[in-house]
N, C-alpha and C positions, 0 to 999 in steps of 0.2 A: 504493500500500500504506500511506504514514501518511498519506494522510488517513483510510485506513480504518482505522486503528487509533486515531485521535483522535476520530471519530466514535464506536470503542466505548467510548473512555474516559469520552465526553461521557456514554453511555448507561451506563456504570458509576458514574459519580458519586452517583444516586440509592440509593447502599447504605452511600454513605460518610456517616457523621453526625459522626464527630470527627477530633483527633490530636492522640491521647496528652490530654493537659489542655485541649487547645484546641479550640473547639466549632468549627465550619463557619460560626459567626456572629460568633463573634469574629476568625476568619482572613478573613472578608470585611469586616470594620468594619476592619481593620488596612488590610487592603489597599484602601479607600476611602481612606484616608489616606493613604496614601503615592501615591496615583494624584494626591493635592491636594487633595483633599473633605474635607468634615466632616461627623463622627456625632458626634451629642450624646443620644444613645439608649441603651437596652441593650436586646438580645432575650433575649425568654425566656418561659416557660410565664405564662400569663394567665387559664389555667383546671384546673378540678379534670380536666378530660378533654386533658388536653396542648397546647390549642391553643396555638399560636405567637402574641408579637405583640411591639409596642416598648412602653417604657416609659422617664420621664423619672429620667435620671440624678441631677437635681438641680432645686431650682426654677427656673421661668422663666416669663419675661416677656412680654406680649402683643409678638407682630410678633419674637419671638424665631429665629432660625435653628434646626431641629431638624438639618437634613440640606443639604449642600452633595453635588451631585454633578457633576463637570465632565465636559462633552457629550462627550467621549470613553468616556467608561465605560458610558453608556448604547449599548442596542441599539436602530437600528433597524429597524422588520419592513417587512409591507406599508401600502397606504393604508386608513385605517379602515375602508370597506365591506366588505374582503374579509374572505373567512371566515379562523374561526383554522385552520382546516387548511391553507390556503396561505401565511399568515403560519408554520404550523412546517414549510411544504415549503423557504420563503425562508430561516426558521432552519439550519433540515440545512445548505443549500449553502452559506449565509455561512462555517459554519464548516471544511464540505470542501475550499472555495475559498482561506479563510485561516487556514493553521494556526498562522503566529507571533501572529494575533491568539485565536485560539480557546483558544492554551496561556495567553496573557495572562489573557485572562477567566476562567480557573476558579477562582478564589476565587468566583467568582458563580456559576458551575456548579455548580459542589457546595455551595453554598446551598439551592437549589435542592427541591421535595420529594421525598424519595424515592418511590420507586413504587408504585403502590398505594392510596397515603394523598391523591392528589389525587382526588377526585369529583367529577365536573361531569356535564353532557350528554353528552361523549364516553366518559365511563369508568364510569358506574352501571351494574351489572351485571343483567343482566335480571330473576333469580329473585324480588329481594324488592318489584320496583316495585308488586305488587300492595300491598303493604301501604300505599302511598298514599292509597289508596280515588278515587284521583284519575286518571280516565280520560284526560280531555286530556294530563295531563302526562305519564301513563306512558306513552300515544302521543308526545307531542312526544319526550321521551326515547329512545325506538325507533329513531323516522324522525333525529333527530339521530345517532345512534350509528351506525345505515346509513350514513349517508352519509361519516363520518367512516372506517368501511372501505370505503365505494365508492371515494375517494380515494386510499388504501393499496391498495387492488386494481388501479389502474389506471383506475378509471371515470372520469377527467378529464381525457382524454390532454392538454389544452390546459395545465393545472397541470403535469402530471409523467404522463411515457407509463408506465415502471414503476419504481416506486417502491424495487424490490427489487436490480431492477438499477444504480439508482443508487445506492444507499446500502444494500450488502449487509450482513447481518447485522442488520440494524434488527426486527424484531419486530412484529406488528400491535401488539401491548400496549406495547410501548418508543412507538409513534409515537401513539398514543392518549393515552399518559399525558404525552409532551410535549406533543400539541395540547391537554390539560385545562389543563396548566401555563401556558401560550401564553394561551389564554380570559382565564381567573381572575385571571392575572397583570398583563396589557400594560396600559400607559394610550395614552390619547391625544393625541397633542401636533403640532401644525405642523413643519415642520422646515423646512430653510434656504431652501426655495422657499416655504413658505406652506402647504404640501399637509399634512394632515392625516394623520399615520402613528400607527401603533400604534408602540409603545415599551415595552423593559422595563427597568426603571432598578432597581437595584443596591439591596438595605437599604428601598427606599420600597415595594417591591412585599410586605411582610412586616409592613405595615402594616394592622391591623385596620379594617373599617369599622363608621361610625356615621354613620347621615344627620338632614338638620334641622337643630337646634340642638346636638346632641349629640357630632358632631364639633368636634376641638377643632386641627383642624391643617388646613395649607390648601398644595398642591401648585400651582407654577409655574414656567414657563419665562422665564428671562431673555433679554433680545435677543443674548447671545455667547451660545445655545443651551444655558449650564447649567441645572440643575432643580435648586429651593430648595422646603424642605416650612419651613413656619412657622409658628408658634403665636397662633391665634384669639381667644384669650387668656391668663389667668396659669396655670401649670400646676404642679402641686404633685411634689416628686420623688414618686416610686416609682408615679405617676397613669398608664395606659394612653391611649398616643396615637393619636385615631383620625383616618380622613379618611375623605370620603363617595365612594367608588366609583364610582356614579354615582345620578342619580336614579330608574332604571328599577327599582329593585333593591329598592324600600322596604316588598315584599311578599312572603311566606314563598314561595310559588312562584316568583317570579323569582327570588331567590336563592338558593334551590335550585334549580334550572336554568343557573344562569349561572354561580354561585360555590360551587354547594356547601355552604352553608349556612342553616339557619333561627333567626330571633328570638324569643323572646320578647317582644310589646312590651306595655307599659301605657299607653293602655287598649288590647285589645285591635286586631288590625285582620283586616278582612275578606282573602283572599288576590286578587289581582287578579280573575282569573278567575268569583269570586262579586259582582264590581261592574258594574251595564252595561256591556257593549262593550271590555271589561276584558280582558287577555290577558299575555301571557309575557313581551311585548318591549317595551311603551312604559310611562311613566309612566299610571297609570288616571287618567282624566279626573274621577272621583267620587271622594268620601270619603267618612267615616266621618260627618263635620260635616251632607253632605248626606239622613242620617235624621233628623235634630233640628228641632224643629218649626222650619218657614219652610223648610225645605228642599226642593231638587229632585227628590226619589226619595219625597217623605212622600204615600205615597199605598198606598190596599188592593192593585193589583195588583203594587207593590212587595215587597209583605208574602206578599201568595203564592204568590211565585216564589224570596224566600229560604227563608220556610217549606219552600219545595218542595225546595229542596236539603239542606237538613238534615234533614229526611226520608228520604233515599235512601242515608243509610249504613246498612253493617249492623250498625257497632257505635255507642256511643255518645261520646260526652266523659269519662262516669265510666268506664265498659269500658274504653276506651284509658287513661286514669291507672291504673289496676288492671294492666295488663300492663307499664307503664311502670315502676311499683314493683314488679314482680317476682312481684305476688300472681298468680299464672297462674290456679291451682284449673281450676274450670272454663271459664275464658277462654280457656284455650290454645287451643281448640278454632273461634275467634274467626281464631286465626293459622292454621286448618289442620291443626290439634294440633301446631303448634310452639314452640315460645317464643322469646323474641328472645334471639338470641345475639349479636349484632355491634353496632356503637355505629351504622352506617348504618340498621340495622334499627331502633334506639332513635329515630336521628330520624328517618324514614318517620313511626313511631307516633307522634311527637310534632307532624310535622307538622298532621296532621292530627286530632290532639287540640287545637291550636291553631286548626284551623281551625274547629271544630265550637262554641270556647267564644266568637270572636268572631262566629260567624253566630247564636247565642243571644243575646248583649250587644245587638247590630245589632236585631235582634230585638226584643228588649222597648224598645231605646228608641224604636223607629220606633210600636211598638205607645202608647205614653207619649205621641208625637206627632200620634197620630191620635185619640185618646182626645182630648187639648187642641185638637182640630179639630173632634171629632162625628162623626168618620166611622167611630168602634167604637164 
């Protein structure tokens, strides 16, 4: 019986955001400290639309410590290859199994996002995928999200024969929104044999990304198992600290697939998926670099097979900024005759308002590079 009631507490925490004056992030920065860590950060809003991130409390130094966390405070899950649905079947039990540790850890619990508000593969809600205009991905999204209740149902007796029966009172949507949290969140690290685990580490997981150059913090594991994030170089206080996630991620479809969110970038970039050979899960093998004259892709049937895909929406780049600002008029009609109500709906439409302005860019420069060849 308490483990069952610590399991609903676990699954109540995503409601709790404060107490009294003190945020859920400052009771976990406290309690990082007193475990023996150091935070040299603060959390907080980093955007006009509420995202979460850290930021430098004061200036510092290149090879600076941002964050000390001693290898006790960290979780560990499963081995890297498996899915996150079995790393949050491992999660459940770790904590059914240990309740003096599970009561420990809720300062990090209740960090944690509340429900709802995490969006990944396992938890986009079907209705608005159309607005993607992106078939692959609304399919990969599907067949992801199946499977993640195939698991919940029982479809893997080898993982967990019933899921309900073990861990009653759990929810398909309680165990979805932990396995989106589980994805988005875990890093990757060795652990004391060598073996490569997923990990979720305390304060660092609340850490914004930025890949390339652009990050400006750098995440590792020490040989007595603690994790130290450090500064790239000199960082100016109130400056947002980022680290790169990983390299798979550095295109509007992967990370919205994996993490839930899209970029902006300058100059544009094409989304995986419109590069040869290009897809969801690896770093794409082509760039942007590769339309520029002397390049690998600079050639006409290059040109009209992007042509070809910018082609096949039904709206345009200007259409999609026009619903984005709210001017519906006759656009709405575009959504279905709906208008966009929700911020996931906003970026759906911006996704792919992105993707439309960099297969234009892509476009005329490749068109510039064939022009300074003779072959247009």
């Amino acid at each position: 019986m308490r483990a069952a009631l610590i399991l609903v507490a676990f699954l109540g925490i995503f409601s709790q955001c404060s107490y009294g004056s003190i945020t859920a992030e400052e009771k976990l920065i406290r309690w990082i400290r007193r475990c023996g860590g150091t935070v040299d950060l603060e959390i907080t809003n980093v955007s006009d639309e509420g995202l979460r991130g850290a930021v430098a409390v004061r200036d510092m130094n290149k090879s600076q410590i941002a964050v000390h966390l001693p290898a006790h405070i960290a979780v560990e899950l499963g081995e890297g290859h498996v899915t996150s649905e079995e790393n949050t079947v491992k999660l459940f039990r770790l904590k059914k199994e240990n309740s003096a540790w599970n009561e420990s850890m809720l300062p990090y619990w209740e960090s944690l996002p509340q429900a709802g508000t995490s969006m990944t593969k396992q938890t986009y809600p079907a209705e608005p995928l159309d607005l993607l205009q992106d078939r692959i991905l609304e399919a990969s999204i599907v067949v992801h999200s199946a499977y993640t209740k195939n698991v919940y149902d029982g479809g893997k007796p080898a993982l967990i024969e019933s899921f309900q029966e073990e861990f009653p009172g759990v929810s398909y949507v309680d165990f979805s929104h932990i396995t989106s949290v589980v994805a988005s969140y875990a890093f990757l690290f060795p652990n004391e044999e060598g073996v490569a685990k997923r990990m979720l580490l305390p304060v660092m997981d609340m850490l914004n990304h930025a890949d390339g150059t652009e990050h400006n913090l750098e995440i590792m594991q020490a040989d007595n198992g603690d994790f130290y994030a450090y500064t790239l170089r000199d960082i100016d206080k109130g400056e947002e600290l980022f680290h790169e996630y990983n390299t798979g991620i550095r295109r509007n479809d992967q990370s919205l697939f994996h993490y839930g969110f899209i970029r902006e970038h300058d100059p544009p970039r094409l989304i995986a998926q419109d590069l040869p050979a290009g897809n969801l899960y690896e770093p794409a093998a082509y760039s942007e670099e590769d339309y520029e004259f002397g390049g690998r892709l600079v050639n006409k049937a290059e040109l009209a097979r992007l042509e070809a895909i910018l082609s096949s929406f039904p709206t345009t780049e200007a259409e999609d900024a026009k619903l984005l600002e709210g001017k519906n008029g006759g656009w709405a009609g575009l959504l279905g005759g709906r208008s966009i109500q929700t911020p996931l709906e906003r970026m759906f439409v911006k996704y792919r308002m992105l993707r439309k302005r960099a297969l234009t860019e892509v476009i005329q420069k490749l068109k510039d590079a064939l022009v300074i060849t003779k072959e247009l």
